[in-house]
N, C-alpha and C positions, 0 to 999 in steps of 0.2 A: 504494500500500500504506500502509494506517494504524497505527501501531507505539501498542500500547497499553502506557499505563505502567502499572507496579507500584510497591506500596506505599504508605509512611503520608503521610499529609497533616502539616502542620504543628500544626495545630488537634487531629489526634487524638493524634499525640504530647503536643502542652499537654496534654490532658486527661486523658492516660495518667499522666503525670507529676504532676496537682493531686491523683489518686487516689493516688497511692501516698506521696506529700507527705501527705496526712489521714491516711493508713492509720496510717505511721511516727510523728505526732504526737500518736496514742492510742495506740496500745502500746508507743511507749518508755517511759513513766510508767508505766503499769503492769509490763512488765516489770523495770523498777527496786526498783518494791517489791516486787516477786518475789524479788530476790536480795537485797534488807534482809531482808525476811523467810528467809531461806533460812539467810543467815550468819549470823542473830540464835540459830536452832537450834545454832549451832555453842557460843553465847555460856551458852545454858542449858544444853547439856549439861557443858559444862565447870564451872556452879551447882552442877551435880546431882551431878556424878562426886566435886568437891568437899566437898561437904557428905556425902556419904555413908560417904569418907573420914574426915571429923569425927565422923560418928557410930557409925562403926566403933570408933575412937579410944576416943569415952565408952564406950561398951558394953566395950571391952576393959579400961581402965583409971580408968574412972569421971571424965572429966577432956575438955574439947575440949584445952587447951593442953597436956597430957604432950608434955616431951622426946622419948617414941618416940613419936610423929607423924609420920604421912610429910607430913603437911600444917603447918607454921609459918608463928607470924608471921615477913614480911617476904622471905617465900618466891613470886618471881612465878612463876606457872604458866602457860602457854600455852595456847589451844586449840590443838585438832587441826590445823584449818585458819588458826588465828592470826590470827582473827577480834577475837579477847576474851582478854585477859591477864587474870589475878586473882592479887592481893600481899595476902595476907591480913593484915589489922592487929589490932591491938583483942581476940584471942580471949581469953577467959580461962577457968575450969577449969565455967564453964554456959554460955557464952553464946557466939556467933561470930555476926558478919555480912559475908557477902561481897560484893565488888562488884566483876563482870564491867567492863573497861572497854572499849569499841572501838578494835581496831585496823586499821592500814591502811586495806583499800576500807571499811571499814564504818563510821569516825570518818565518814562523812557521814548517817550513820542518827540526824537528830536527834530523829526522830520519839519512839525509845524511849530512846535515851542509853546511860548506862548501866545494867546491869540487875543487883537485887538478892536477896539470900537471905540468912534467917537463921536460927538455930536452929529455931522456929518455922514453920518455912517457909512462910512471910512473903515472897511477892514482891514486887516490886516495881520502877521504873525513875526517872530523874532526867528522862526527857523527857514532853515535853506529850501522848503518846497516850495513846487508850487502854489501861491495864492487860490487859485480855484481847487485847487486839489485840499488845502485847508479850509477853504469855508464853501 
């Protein structure tokens, strides 16, 4: 009686293995900047919520820096997800500019840095990408 084996060879395990080694060494880079890009959303809405706050502000009291602001200098705000802090400096009664900073996972998004807004809404970032690719 001849007893036939089952299963893998050595060589098809290797090869099983070299495939799924490529596989993981193109989509973790991309999945990466999937969630740069994902927590950077969290960085502009917290721009946006901001600055619309400020323009609430003028429209109400003619002024970005009035006393009754819920938004002041030297006031840090959080994102939602706590992606991006913003300590507003500099306002004064025309002008403001913010600047989202990264925090935690996303201090390694050097691609866009930090990321900016002004009265003007004027964006902007301190890192070396593309503008459109940041906002």
């Amino acid at each position: 009686m001849k007893h036939k084996q089952t299963g893998f060879t050595l060589i098809e395990v290797m090869i099983a293995v070299a495939i799924v080694a490529i596989l993981a060494s193109v989509a973790l880079p991309a999945y990466r900047d999937q969630l740069e890009k994902t927590r950077r959303a969290d960085g502009k809405a917290l721009l946006t919520n901001i600055s619309q706050n400020l323009e609430r502000c003028y429209t109400k009291f003619g002024r970005y820096n009035h006393a009754d602001c819920p938004v002041q200098d030297g006031t840090t705000v959080e994102s939602e997800d706590q992606y991006y802090s913003v300590t507003p400096a500099g306002t004064t009664a025309t002008t403001y500019a913010l600047t989202a900073v990264p925090q935690g996972a996303q201090v390694s998004d050097t691609t866009c840095a930090n990321l900016t807004l002004n009265q003007a809404g004027v964006q902007g970032r301190s890192g070396s990408g593309d503008l459109e690719r940041c906002w």
